[in-house]
ZATIDREN-603151 format. One record per residue (C-alpha): x, y, z. Coordinates in steps of 0.02 Angstrom, whole numbers, plus 50000, padded with zeros to 5 digits. Example, Ala and Ser with C-alpha at 12.3 -4.5 7.8 and 13.67 -1.06 7.14 Angstrom:
2
506154977550390506844994750357
This chain:
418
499484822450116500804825849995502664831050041504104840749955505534851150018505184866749961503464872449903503324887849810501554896649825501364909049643501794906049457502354921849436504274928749360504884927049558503964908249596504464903149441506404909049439506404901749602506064883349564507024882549418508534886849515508294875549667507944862649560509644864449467510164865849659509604848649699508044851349810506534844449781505264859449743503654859349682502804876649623500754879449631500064891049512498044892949542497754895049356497694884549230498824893249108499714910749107498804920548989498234936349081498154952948995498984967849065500434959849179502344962849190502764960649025504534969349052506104956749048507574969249124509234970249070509884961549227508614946249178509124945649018510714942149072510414929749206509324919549075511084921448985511944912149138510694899349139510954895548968509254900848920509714916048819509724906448622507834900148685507114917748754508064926348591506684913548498505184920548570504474936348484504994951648596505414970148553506844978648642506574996548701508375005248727507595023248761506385032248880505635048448820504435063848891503135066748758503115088348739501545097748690502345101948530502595082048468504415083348522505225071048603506485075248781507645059948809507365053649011508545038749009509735030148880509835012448914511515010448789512385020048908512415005749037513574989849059513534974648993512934965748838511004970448827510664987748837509264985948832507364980748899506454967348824504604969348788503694951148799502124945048848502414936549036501454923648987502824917148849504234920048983503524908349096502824895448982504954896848957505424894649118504004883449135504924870148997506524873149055505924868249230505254852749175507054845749113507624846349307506954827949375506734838149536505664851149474503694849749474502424863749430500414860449472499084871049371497554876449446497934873449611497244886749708498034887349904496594892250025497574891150195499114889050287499554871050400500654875650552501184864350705501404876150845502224892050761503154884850648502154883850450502204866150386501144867650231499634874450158497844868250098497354868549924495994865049817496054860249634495074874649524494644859049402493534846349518493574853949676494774841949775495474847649898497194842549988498724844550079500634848950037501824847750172503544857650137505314861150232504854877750186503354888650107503694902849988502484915949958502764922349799500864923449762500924944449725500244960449839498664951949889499474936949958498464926850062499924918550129500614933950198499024939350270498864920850370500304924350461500184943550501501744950450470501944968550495501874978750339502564996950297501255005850191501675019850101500115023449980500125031749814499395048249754498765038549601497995022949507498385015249318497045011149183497994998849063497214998548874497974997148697497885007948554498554999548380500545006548327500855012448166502615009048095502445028848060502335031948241504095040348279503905031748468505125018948453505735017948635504455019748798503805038648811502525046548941501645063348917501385071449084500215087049107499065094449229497895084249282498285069049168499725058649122499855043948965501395030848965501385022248777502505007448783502774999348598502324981348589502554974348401500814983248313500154991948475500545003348612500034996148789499605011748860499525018749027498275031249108498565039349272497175043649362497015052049537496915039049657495065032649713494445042249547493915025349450492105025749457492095044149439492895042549277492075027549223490305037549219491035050149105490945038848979491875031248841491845046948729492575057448868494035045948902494525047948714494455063448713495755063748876496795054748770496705062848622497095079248736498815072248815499405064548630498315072348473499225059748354498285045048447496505054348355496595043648212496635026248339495515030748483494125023948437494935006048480494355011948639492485003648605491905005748785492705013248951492794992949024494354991148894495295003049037496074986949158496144994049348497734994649436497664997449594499385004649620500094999749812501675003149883502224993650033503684983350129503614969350252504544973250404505034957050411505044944750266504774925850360504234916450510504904900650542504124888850384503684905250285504704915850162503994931150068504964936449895504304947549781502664956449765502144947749921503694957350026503514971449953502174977049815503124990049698502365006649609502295005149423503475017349404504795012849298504264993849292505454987249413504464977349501504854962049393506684964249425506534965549591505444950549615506814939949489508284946149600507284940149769507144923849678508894921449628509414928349805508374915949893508974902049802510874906049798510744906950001509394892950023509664878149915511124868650018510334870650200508594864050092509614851750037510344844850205508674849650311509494865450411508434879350338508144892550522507514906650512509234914350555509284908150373507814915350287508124931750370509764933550272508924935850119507754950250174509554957350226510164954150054508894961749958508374973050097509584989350034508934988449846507124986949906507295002050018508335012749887507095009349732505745010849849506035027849907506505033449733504795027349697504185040549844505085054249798504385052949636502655051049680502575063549806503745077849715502925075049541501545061249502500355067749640500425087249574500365079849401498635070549436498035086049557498495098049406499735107249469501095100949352501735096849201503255094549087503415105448932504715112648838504905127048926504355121349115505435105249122506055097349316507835103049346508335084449336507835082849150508615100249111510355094349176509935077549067509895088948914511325098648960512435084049014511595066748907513055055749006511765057349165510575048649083511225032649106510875034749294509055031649287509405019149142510475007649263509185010149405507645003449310508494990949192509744982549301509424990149463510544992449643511364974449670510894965749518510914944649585511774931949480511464914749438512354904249568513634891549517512474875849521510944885249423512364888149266512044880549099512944880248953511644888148817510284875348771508964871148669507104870448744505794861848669504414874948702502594863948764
């Protein structure tokens, strides 16, 4: 059996903003991460305005400013015509990055990772995968795990648990909490096409018409594309073929002809399975949710990472001194599903709006945005460019942006990258 005050359960951008802060809080936290590294293709790799600035306040800015990143200050509609309509303007917002970076998650958290290890409070374990929860009476003491290396298995007893293991958490599932579902009209198929510095996409830019839509985000020499695809539609599609999935593409953005056939067989499309849900209540006594595993985001406009960071830092900023003295209730943990509750709901139903106004006629065919058929919202965008620094706040810093608590602040800092 093996003890520490607060375990965190998920090495993701919300388990691993979380331990670094209580850490710098004083409370003993260890974070399990069932791989053995983070290299995984096709995650978050967004780091949002509002993150950018709390790595700022932690004095990790001159370190993530080392690791290779693009910044995307734009978001663009694609026309039939090879035009470009501006959707938001991210250096119309506050504050000193206006801006998104681009990175690969994997090189964020290997950051936060090295940073973490400089707090003597502050342990992370690699591939060890948690397999159930330990309770005494109600209240959750712990969890089970078993090491993805030899196949030990074990014990970690904690003040408190923190599922921050993602939308399939199996943490959240072992204690039953009731969950909002919402559904989506829609799935993603993530691939990469190589980027040309001729490519006048500089910013992110999505061509949307009936039946079909293709997000190209710019990532150094390649686009990481999205492909949205009616939901339940995968196999379907998959049948067609490579060849016809090229030719989709091709068909949404003809300048991509001369690239498709990096597309070498239909498996290069990546699955997501696109949820979007809400815990109606984010703990039981032992148990916090934050992130993903409280509520699993659309892709739309990648927010999902920012909410996730901002759960962290919430969590932490209200958690580390009753960790510290042994009072955590779950009076306690229920004040950060009250903090975070209001930008959860609002981005949420944004989300909603979206997909059930637009995304779902796009994939049933019955819409599109060209030059002369654009949504009111984008017309008035045209007419009046000011506005589009509304949906530029809302996806890169986002309704009640968290900041690093007093204890977490560094002065800027050198880390010695592993």
């Amino acid at each position: 059996m093996e003890r520490t005050t607060c375990l965190v359960v998920g090495g993701g951008p919300a388990g691993m903003v979380l331990g670094l802060l209580l850490a710098r809080g004083g409370v003993e936290v260890t974070v399990l991460e069932k791989h053995g590294d983070f290299l995984r293709d096709f995650r978050g790799d967004t780091v949002h305005a509002s993150t950018l600035t709390l790595l700022d306040e932690l004095g990790l800015g001159p370190a993530f400013a080392q690791v290779p990143h693009q910044l995307v200050d734009k978001i663009e509609s694609l026309m039939e015509d090879g035009s470009r309509i501006p959707i938001a303007d991210l250096s119309r917002i506050p504050g000193a990055h206006k801006h998104i970076a681009m990175v690969p998650q994997w090189d964020f958290l290997d950051l936060l990772a090295d940073a973490g290890k400089l707090e003597p409070t502050f342990s992370l374990r690699m591939n060890t995968e948690v397999t159930a929860i330990t309770k005494s009476g109600n209240r959750v003491t712990g969890v089970q795990y078993r090491d993805r290396v030899d196949g030990t298995e074990g014990e970690f007893a904690a003040d408190l648990v923190v599922a921050a293991d993602g939308r399939s958490s199996i943490l959240r599932d072992a204690v039953d909490l009731p969950v909002y579902r919402f559904g989506a009209p829609m799935d993603v198929w993530w691939f990469r096409l190589p980027r040309k510095e001729s490519d006048q996409v500089r910013g992110g830019a999505g061509r949307f018409s009936a039946g079909s839509a293709l997000v190209l985000i710019p990532r150094g020499d390649y686009f990481q594309c999205a492909f949205l695809i009616r939901k339940g539609t995968d196999q379907q599609l998959r049948a067609e073929g490579v060849e016809k999935f090229r030719e989709r593409v091709t068909t949404l953005v003809p300048w991509l002809a001369d690239r498709v056939d990096h597309i070498r067989s239909i498996d290069d499309a990546k699955l997501l399975d696109v949820k979007l849900d809400r815990l109606k209540k984010w703990h039981v006594d032992g148990l916090l949710c934050i992130g993903d595993a409280a509520h699993a985001m659309s892709p739309i406009g990648g927010v999902g990472i920012n909410l996730a960071v901002q759960d962290a830092v919430a969590a932490a900023t209200l958690l580390a001194k009753p960790l510290r003295e042994g009072t955590v209730s779950g009076a306690k943990l229920a004040k950060v599903r009250r903090r975070r509750w209001f930008p959860t709901v609002l981005i949420q139903t944004m989300q909603r709006v979206i997909q059930g106004r637009f995304l779902s006629r796009v994939v049933d065919g019955n819409a599109t945005i060209s030059s002369d058929k654009l949504p009111a919202p984008l017309k008035l965008a045209q007419r009046f460019p000011r506005l589009q620094a509304i949906p530029a706040y809302m996806v890169a810093i986002g309704p009640r942006p968290e900041h690093a608590p007093d204890f977490a602040r560094r002065a800027p800092q050198t880390i010695v990258r592993s």
